[in-house]
C-alpha positions, 0 to 999 in steps of 0.5 A, spaced: 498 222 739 498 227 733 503 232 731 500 239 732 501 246 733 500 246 739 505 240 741 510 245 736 508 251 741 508 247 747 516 244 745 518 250 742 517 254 749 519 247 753 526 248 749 527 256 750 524 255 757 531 250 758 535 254 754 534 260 759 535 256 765 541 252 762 544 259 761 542 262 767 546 257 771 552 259 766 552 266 767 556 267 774 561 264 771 562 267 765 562 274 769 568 271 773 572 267 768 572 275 763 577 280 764 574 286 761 569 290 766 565 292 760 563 285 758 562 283 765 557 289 766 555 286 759 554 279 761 550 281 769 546 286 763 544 279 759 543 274 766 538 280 767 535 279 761 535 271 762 531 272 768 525 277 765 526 270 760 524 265 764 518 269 768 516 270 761 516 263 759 513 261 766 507 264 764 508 262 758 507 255 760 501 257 765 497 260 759 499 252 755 498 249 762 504 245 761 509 242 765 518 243 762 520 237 760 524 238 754 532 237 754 534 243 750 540 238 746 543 244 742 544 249 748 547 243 752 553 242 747 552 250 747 553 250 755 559 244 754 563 248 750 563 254 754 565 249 761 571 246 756 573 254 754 572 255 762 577 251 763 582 253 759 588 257 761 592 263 757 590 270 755 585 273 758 583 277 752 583 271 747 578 268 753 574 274 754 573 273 745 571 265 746 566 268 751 563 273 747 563 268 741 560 263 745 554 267 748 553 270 740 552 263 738 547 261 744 543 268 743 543 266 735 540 259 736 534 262 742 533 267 737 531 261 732 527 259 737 524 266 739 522 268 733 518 260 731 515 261 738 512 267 736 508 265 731 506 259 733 503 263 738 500 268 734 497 262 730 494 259 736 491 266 739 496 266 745 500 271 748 506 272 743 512 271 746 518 277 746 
């Protein structure tokens, strides 16, 4: 099989679609394990805008007709890190800062990824992803 545009959209859109549900899985507990009332609301804000993701990417999926099968490594140690830092004892507020530097570093690296799955969608004619 060879390598093409729409091998390269249909893994970016694979790995953003595990990016998304490795977070959404994630986004309660991060609620629970922050201290401060305003990034709690911040982070409910942003488990909003995970699930708008995953159904745009569902039908993302659906105009590809193509099936999730791609672990997305990157999120995965992402993800390990936060459950190690959740696990953590001590202040609150430094807790609260490792969340929000954890969660900026995830929304960097699904920022990459967004921004590569857009054009490769503009490329192929399909609907570009946001």
């Amino acid at each position: 099989m060879s390598f093409t545009f729409q091998n390269l959209y249909a893994n970016q859109i694979n790995e953003l679609y595990n990016s998304e549900m490795q977070l959404r899985t994630i986004a309660q507990k991060l609620v629970d394990h922050s201290s401060s009332y305003d990034l709690q609301n911040l982070l409910n804000e942003y488990s909003e805008e995970i699930n708008r993701h995953v159904h745009d990417l569902e039908k993302a999926l659906q105009e590809i007709d193509a099936q999730t099968s791609l672990e997305c490594l990157p999120m995965t140690g992402l993800i390990q890190e936060i459950e190690l830092m959740l696990q953590q004892g001590g202040n609150s507020a430094v807790k609260d800062a490792a969340i929000i530097a954890l969660v900026q570093r995830a929304i960097h690296f699904k920022i990459a990824v967004y921004g590569a799955g857009r054009t490769f969608a503009r490329h192929l004619n399909y609907s570009a992803i946001d």
